[in-house]
C-alpha positions in Angstrom: 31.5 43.4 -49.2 32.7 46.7 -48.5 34.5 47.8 -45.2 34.3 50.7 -44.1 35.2 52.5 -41.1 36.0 49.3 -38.8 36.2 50.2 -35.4 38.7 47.8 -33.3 37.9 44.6 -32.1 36.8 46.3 -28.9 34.7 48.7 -30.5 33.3 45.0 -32.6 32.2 44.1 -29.2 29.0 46.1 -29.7 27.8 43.9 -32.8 27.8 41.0 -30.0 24.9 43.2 -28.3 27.2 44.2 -25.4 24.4 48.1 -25.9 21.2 45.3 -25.6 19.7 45.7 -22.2 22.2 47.5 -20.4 21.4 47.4 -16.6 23.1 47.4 -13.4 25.5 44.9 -12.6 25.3 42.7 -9.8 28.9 42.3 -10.1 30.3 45.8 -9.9 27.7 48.1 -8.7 30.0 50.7 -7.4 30.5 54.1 -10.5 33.7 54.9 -8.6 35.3 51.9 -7.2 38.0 52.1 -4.1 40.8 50.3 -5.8 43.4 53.1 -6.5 46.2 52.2 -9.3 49.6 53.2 -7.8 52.9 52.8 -9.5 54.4 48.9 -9.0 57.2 48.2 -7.8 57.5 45.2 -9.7 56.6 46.8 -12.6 55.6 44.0 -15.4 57.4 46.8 -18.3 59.6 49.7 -16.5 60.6 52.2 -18.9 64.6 52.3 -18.8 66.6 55.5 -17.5 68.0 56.4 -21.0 64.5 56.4 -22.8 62.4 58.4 -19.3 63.6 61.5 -20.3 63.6 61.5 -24.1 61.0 60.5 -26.3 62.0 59.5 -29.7 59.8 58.6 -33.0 60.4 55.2 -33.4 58.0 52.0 -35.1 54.7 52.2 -35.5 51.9 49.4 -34.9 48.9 48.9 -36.3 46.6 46.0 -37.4 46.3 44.4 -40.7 42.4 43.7 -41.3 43.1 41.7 -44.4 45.2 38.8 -42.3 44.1 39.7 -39.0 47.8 40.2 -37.6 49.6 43.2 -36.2 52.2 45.0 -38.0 54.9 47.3 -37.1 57.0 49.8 -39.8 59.1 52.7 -39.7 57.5 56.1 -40.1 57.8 56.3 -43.5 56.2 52.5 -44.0 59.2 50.6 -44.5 60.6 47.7 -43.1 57.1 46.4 -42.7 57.0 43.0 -40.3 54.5 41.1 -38.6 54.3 40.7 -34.5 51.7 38.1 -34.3 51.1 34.9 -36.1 48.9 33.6 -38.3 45.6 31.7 -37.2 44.3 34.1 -34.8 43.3 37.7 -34.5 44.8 40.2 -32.6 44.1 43.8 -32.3 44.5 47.1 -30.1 47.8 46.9 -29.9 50.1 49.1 -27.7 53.9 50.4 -27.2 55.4 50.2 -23.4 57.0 53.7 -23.2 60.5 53.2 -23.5 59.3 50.8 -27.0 60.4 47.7 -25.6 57.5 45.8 -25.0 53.5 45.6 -26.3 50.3 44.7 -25.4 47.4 43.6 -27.4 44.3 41.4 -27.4 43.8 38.2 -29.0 41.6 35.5 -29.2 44.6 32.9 -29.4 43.2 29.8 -28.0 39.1 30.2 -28.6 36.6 32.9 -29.4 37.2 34.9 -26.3 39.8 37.6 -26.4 42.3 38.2 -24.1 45.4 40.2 -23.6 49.4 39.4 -23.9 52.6 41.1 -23.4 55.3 40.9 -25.6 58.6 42.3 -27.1 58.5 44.5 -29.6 59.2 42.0 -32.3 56.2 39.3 -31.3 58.4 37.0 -29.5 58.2 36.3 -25.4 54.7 36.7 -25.1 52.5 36.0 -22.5 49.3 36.1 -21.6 48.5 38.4 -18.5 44.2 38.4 -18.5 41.9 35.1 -17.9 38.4 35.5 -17.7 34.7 33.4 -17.6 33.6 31.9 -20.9 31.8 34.6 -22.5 34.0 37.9 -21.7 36.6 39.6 -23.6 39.7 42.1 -22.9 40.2 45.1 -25.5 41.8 48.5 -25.6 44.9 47.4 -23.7 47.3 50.5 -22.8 50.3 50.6 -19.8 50.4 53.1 -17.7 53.1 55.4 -17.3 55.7 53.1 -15.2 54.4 50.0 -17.0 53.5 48.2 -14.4 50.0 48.3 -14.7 47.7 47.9 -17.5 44.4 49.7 -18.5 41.6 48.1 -20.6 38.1 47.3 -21.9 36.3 44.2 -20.3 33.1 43.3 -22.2 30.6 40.7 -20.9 28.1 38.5 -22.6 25.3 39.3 -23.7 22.4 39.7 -21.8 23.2 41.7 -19.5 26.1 43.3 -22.2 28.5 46.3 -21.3 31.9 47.3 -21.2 33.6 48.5 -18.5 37.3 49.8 -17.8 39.3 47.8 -15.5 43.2 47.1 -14.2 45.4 44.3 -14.1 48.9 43.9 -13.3 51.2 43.9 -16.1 53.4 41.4 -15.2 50.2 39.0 -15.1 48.7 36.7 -12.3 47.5 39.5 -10.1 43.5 40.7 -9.4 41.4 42.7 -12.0 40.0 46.0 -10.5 37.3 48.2 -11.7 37.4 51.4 -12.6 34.1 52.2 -14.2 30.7 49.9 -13.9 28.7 48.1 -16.0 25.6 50.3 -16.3 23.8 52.0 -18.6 27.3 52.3 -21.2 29.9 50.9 -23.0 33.3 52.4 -22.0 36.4 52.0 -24.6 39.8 52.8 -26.1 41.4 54.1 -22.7 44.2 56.3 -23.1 46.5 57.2 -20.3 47.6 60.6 -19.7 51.1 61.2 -20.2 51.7 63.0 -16.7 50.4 59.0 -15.5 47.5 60.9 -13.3 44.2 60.6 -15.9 42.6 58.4 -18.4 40.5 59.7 -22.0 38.5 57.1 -22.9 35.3 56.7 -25.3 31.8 56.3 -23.9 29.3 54.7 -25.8 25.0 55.3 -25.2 25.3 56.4 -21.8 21.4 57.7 -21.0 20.7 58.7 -25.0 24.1 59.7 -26.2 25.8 57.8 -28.8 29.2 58.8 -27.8 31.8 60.8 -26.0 35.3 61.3 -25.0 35.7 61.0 -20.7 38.5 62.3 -18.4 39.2 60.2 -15.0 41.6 60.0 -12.6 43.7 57.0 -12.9 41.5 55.5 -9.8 38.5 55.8 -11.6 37.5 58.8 -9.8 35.8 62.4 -11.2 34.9 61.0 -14.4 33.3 63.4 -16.5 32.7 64.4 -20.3 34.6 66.6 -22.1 33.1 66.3 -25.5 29.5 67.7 -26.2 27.3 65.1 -27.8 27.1 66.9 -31.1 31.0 66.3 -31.8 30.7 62.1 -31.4 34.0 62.1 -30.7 35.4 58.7 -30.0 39.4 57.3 -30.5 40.7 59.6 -27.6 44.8 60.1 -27.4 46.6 62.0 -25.5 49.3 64.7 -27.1 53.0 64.6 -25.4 52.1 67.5 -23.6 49.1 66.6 -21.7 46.8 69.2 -22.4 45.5 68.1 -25.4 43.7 65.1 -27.0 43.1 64.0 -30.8 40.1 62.8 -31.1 37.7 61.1 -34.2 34.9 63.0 -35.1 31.5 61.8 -36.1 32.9 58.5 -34.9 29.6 56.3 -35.6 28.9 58.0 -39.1 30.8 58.2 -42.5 32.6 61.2 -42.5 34.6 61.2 -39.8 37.9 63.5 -39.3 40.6 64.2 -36.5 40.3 66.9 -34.2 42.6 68.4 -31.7 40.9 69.5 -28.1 42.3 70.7 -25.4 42.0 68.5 -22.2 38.6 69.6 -20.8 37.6 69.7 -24.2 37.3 73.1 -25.9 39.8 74.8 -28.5 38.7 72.5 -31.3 40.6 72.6 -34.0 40.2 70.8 -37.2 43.1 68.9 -38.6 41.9 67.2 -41.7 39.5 67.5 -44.0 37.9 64.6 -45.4 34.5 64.8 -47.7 31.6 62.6 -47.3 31.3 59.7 -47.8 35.6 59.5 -47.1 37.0 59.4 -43.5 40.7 60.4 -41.5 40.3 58.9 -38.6 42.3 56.7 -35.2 45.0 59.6 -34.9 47.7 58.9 -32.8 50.8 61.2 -32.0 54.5 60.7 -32.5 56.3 60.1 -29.1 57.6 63.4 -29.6 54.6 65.2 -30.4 55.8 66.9 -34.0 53.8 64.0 -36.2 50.1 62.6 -36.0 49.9 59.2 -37.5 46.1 58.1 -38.8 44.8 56.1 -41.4 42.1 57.8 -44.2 40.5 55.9 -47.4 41.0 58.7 -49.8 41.9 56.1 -52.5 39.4 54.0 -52.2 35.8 55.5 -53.7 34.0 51.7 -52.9 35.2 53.0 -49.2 36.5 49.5 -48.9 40.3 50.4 -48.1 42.3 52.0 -45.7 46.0 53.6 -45.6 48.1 55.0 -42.9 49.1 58.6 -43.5 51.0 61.0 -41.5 51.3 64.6 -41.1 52.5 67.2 -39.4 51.2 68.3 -35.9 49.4 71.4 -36.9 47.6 69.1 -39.8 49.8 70.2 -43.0 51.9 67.6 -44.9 49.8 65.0 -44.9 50.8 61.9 -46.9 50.5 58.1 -47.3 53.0 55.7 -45.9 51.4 52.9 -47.2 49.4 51.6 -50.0 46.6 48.7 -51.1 45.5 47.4 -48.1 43.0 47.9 -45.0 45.3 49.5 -42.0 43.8 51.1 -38.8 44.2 51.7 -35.2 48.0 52.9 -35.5 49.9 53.1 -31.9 53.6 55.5 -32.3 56.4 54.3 -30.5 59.7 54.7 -29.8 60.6 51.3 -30.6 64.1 51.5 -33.0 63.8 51.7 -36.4 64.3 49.0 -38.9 66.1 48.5 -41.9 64.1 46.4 -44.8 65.9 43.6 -45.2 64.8 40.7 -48.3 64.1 38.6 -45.8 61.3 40.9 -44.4 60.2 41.5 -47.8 59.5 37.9 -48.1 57.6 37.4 -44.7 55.2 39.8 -45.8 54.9 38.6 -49.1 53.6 35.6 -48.1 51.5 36.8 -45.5 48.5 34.4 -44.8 45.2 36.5 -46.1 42.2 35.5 -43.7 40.3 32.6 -45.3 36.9 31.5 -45.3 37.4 28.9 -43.3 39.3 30.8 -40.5 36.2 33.1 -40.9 34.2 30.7 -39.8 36.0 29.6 -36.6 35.5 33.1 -35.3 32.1 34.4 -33.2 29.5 36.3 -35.6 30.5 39.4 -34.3 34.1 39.1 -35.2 33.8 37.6 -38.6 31.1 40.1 -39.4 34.2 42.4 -38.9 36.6 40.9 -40.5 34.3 40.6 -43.8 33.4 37.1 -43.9 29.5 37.4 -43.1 27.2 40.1 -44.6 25.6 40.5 -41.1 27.4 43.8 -40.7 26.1 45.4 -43.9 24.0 48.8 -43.3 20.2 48.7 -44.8 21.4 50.4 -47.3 23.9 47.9 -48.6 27.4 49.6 -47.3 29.4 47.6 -45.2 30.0 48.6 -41.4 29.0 46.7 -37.8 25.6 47.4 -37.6 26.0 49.6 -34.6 27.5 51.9 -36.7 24.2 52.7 -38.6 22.0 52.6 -35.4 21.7 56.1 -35.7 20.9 56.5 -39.6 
């Protein structure tokens, strides 16, 4: 079965039915709730003095869809090591500002996912979301001071939906809402990096299959910035602030990463792609000169994925990895590593997801993950169904 163009387990959400029968929700009603996210003073991650003021390009994350772990490496690939163990799945993984810390969902425990904290190697985690049976946490990202963190909370369906919410980072404290569960899914938050707005992707809200959305950081004057046409989805903000990479055609083959300015015009193409191949989940270096994103150029079965990276204006572009199925990169400014035999031999006997631990996951997820044929398009290619809706 091929597997092309995963979205992240967020984005998997959807093959649950979290689109089916969208309606207002009884428990958050309010578009624009009164909950304001303010910098803590017992910030769960605080970015340290030395790394505030400079950003460097350190380790990159990303998740490994043939084992179902995260993975960080150097910029140039090396020094490849897992952050997450065998025997579960965790995805949407991000870098704490000054690199010292990550968040990420996982369904550690049962078929619900939920989010953890932990160093930048994998070890001290903890786990900082609980929910009801039935809902999951996806698209983790800190805010600015780290003290609060920004995410996707899908519930069952019926009703379905996703909806942006906040927790504490640190863990134990109440969820707020930011956006409602209505008539849309909303995804893949992405806080500015001036800590006042969030991008984040929008899925069928009244017709449209997606866009990219601008908010305050209290939920407040959310608004599209993307025209329908573009199906942008993937948002992430540039170093600067006033610009976003986004993935076009983000429900089709095809896709490719744009550049937009942050109320959405100035679009400017940065790779090139051809039908039926894809460039897609761009994500900047820390100090804005490289893009990070993963393209399946090698693969003409579409059922492969490298990371590349290239330069900021889109020139350079090459692969830092090879042979395998890698997405949803996160840049940091984590340290770099040197490859040692030992991490050689960690990842050479990395535990490939088996049939069996295929099975222990919910439809949707497996379906993913290529152990079920329920994702397949009607035309045989492999994809979440959701993706082919619109075909």
């Amino acid at each position: 079965m091929s597997r092309k163009s995963w979205a992240s387990a967020g984005l998997v959400a959807l093959l649950g039915g979290t689109l089916a029968g969208l309606g207002p929700s009884q428990e958050v009603t309010a578009a624009a709730p009164q909950h304001r996210v303010a910098p803590s003073r017992t910030a769960g991650v605080a970015p340290s003095p030395a790394t505030a003021s400079r950003r460097r390009d350190g380790r990159i994350i990303f998740f490994n869809s043939d084992t179902g772990q995260l993975e960080t490496s150097n910029p140039d690939g090396s020094a490849r090591r897992f952050v997450t163990p065998a025997g579960e799945v965790a995805v949407d993984a991000s870098w704490a500002r000054d690199g010292s810390h990550i968040v990420y969902s996982s369904n550690r425990g049962g078929d619900d996912f939920r989010l953890f904290v932990a160093r930048a190697d994998g070890t001290g985690r903890r786990q900082v979301t609980g929910d009801a049976a039935g809902f999951s946490n996806f698209s983790p990202t800190f805010t600015r001071d780290g003290g609060t963190i920004i995410y996707t909370r899908c519930r069952p369906d019926p009703p379905g939906g996703c909806a942006l919410f906040s927790v504490p980072a640190r863990g134990g404290g109440a969820r707020h809402a930011l956006t409602a569960f209505e008539d849309r899914a909303d995804l893949e938050p992405d806080v500015s990096p001036g800590g006042r707005r969030i991008a984040f992707a929008r899925f069928g809200f009244r017709g449209i299959q997606i866009q990219v959305w601008v908010m305050r950081l209290d939920g407040t004057h959310a608004h599209p910035i993307t025209t329908p046409r573009l199906e942008a989805g993937s948002p992430r903000w540039t170093p600067d602030g006033r610009r976003l990479l986004v993935t076009s055609d983000f429900i089709h083959l095809g896709e490719n990463i744009v550049r937009i300015r942050d109320d959405g015009t100035a679009i400017a193409r940065l790779t090139h792609a051809r039908f039926p191949h894809s460039a897609e989940w761009a994500d900047p270096s820390p100090s804005g000169a490289r893009i990070v994103f993963s393209d399946d150029r090698a693969y003409p079965q579409i059922n492969g994925l490298d990371l590349f990276v290239m330069r900021r204006d889109g020139q350079g572009k090459h692969a830092i990895t090879r042979h395998g199925l890698l997405f949803d990169a996160d840049w940091g400014t984590a340290p770099l590593a040197t490859t040692t035999s030992s991490s050689r031999q960690a990842f050479k006997e990395a535990h490939p997801l088996t049939q069996q631990r295929l099975g222990a996951l919910p439809p949707w997820a497996a379906a993913q993950l290529g152990g079920s044929p329920a994702g397949a398009s009607p035309s045989g290619r492999a994809g979440p169904a959701w993706r082919w809706s619109a075909h």
